[in-house]
C-alpha positions, -999 to +999 in steps of 0.1 A: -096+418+293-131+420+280-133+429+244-155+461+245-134+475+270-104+468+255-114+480+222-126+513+239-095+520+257-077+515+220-102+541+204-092+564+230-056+561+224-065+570+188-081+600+197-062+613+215-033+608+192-058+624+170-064+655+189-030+664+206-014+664+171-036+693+159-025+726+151-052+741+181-035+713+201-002+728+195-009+765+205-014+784+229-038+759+254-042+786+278-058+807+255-097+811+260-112+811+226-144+822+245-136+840+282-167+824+296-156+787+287-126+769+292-095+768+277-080+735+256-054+733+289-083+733+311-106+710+290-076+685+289-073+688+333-108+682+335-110+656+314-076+641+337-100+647+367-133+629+358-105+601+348-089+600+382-118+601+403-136+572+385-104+550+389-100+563+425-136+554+428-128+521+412-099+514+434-122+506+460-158+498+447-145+468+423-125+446+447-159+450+473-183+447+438-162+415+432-167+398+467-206+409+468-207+389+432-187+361+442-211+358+473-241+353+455-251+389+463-256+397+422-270+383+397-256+380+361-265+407+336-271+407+300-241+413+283-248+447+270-220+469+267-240+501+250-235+536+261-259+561+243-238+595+240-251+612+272-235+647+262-255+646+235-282+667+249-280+705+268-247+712+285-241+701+317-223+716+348-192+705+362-198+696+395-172+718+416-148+684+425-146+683+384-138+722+374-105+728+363-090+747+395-055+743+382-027+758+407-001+760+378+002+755+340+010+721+331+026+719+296+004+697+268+029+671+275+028+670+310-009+668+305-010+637+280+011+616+305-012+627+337-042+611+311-021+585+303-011+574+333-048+574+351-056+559+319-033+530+328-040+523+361-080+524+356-071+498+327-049+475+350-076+481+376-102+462+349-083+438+328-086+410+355-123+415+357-144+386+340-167+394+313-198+385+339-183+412+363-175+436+335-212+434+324-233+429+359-213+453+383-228+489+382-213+524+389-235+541+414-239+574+390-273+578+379-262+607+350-249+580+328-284+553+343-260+535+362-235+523+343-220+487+344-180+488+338-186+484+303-201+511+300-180+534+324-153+527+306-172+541+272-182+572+291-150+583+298-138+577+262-176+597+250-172+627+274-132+632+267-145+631+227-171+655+235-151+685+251-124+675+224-151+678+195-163+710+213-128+725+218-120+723+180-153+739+172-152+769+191-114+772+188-119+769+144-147+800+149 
């Protein structure tokens, strides 16, 4: 498996290992701190969704990336795996397939191994991939300036820190 990725799917073991273990973790995660924003539950569903939608994505646009490569169709990129933190700036909207519409109350548990499992999949999904297609094959999202796998892969571990980082903050108020 390429390194960066590799490493980046280790960091975000550790934070969530990190996260789930605090005391605002361990609470009530239905509880709206704010009752305009979402709850710790929610965050934690959304955060499940943008992860399963990039590796159902993924389930389809790599093997078909990987022919068009193979075929000539791409050429190599620079090896650069940096992703700039793009929810740095202004808040951004969820688009609707993203919100947190949950139809019951899963328990923090229940939502660790939905992460974990997506989490899994999306990393069996790139561990064959060579470093040449982990660097040249990009995501067709423009938010994130169209991302190679790389740094896909560092996008989901930069927005599930940011809603984390955000959570603790306005839960600690």
């Amino acid at each position: 498996m390429n390194h960066e990725i590799e490493k980046t799917f280790n960091e975000l073991e550790a934070l969530r290992d990190h996260y789930f273990k605090t005391a605002e973790f361990n609470g009530d995660i239905y509880k709206r701190a704010e009752p305009d924003k979402w709850s710790i539950g929610e965050v934690i569903y959304h955060c499940y969704l943008l992860l399963r939608l990039t590796r159902q994505f993924s389930q389809v646009y790599l093997p078909a990336a990987r022919l068009f490569i193979k075929a000539g169709g791409i050429k190599a990129a620079e090896q650069n795996g940096y992703m700039h933190n793009i929810y740095a700036g202004p808040t951004m909207k969820a688009p609707k397939i993203l919100e947190p519409k949950m139809d019951r109350r899963y328990s923090k548990g229940e939502l660790r191994l939905m992460l974990e499992a997506e989490t899994e999949k999306l990393e069996k999904m790139v561990m064959d991939l060579t470093d040449r297609e982990a660097y040249t094959i990009r995501y067709p999202d423009p938010v994130p300036n169209w991302p190679n796998v790389v740094q896909m892969i560092k996008v989901g571990y930069i927005h599930e820190k940011h809603h984390y980082n955000v959570l603790m903050e306005r839960e600690r108020r």
